[in-house]
N, C-alpha and C positions, 0 to 999 in steps of 0.2 A: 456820590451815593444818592440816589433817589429816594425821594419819600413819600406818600402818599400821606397828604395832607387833608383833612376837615374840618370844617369849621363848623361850632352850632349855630352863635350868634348870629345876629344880621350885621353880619361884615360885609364892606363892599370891597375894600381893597386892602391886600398885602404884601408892601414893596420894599426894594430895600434900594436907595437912591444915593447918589454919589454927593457930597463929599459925608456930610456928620446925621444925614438925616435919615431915618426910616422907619416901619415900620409894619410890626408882627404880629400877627393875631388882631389886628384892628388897633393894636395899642403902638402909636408916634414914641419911637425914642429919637429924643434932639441934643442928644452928649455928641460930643467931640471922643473919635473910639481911639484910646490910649494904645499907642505902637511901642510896641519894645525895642525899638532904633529910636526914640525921643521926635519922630517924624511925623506930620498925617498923613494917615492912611485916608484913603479914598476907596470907596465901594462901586466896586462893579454896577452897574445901573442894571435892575431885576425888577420886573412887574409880575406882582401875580395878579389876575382878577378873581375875584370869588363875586357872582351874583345869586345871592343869597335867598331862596324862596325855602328851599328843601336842602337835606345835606349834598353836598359837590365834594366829588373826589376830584383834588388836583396832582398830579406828578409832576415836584420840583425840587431842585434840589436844596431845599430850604425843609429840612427837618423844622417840626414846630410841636405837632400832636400824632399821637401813634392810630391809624383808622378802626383800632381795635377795642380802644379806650373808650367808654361809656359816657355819655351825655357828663356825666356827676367829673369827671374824670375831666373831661374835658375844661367844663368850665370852673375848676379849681385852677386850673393850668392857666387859662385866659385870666382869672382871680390874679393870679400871681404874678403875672406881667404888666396888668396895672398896678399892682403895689409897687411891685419895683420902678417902674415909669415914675409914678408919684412921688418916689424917693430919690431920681435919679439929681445928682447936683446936691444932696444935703451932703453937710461936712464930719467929713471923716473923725474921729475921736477914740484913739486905742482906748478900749477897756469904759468905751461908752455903756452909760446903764441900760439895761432894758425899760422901754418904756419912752427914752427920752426922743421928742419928736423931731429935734434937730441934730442932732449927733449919732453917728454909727460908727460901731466895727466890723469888722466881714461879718462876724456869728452874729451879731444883733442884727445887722442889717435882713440878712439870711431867716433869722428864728422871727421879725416882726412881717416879714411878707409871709411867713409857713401860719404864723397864727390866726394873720385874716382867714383864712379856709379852716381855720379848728386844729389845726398841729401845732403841738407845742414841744419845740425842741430844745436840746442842752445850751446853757449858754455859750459855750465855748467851741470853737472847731473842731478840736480833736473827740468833744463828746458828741458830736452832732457828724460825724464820719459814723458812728457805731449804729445810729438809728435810718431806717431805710435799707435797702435791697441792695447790694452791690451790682453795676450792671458796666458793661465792656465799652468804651469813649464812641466806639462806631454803634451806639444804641443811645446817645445820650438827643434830650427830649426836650423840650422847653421846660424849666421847672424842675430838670433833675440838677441834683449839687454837686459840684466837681468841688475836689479837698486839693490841696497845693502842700508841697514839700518849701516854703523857702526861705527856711531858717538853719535847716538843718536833717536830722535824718527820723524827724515826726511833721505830723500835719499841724501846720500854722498859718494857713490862709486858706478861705472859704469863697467860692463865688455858686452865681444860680446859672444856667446855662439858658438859654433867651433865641436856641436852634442856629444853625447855620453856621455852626463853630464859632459864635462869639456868647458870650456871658457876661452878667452882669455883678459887681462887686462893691465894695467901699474899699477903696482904694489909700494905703498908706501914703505911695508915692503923689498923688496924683490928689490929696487930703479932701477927695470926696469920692460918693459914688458913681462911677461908672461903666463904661460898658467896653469891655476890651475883647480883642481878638485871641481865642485859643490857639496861638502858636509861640513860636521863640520861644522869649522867654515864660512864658506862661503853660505852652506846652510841654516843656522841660520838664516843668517842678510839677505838673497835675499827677496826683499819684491813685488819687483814688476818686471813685466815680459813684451814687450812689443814686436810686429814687424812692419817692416816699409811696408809703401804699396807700 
């Protein structure tokens, strides 16, 4: 699927590099991206350039930002991908507090990147699925939250989506956050899709 992508900032480059490195919106993720075969996965080797004076439309297939979303819009988006960058490797903690700078759970992790930008969301998965817009997986955005089925037949795991069908998480299995690929097993169980206004 193609997206037309823009950036505000002065970015110069947005690539996504083989094997664990790359990186979206100007913001470097360097996790190792978690495979549902216990495997590494290795990316495609993708360059975007963006030289940055005035806005640039680019067509790629690296969904990131919608070219319809406003300045403000935009860079709560970019906001949110360096929180999550900055969190990316802290250790996982079911039923970690709000607040606590080294320990997350999917919905903490989640509700402390949504708060840098001024939203403040439920502490729990299933109450943070109710707040935002419900929107279709082939529309999802950097910054929209994908709700996961994988306990049973309600929502019990929360990630942010980081464009290009992967998303970012605090991860049980894996006892920190990071950045995994939306398929297999994790496409499975995604049940509900949502963005914030």
């Amino acid at each position: 699927m193609k997206i037309i992508i823009i950036m505000f900032l002065a970015l110069n480059v947005i690539s996504l590099s083989s094997p664990i490195r790359f990186k979206i919106g100007g913001i470097k993720f360097n996790e190792k991206i978690e495979n549902n075969t216990n495997e590494d996965e290795t990316l495609n080797k993708q360059h975007i350039v963006v030289n940055k004076v005035k806005k640039r439309k680019i067509i790629k297939e690296t969904p990131s930002v919608n070219p319809n979303d406003g300045e403000d819009i935009i860079d709560k988006k970019i906001k949110l991908l360096q929180k999550a960058k900055k969190l990316l490797g802290k250790k996982y903690v079911y039923g970690a507090r709000m607040g606590d700078k080294n320990n997350y759970d999917c919905s903490s992790f989640v509700a402390s990147c949504y708060k840098d930008i001024g939203v403040n969301l439920p502490r729990v998965s299933r109450q943070q699925a109710a707040v935002g817009k419900p929107i279709g997986r082939e529309n999802l955005q950097a910054g929209d939250l994908i709700f996961f089925n994988t306990l049973g037949n309600y929502i019990s795991h929360v990630g942010m989506s980081i464009g290009g069908d992967k998303f970012v998480h605090a991860s049980s299995k894996a006892g920190k956050i990071i950045v995994s690929d939306l398929k297999g097993y994790y496409l499975a169980r995604a049940s509900y899709y949502t963005r914030m206004k």
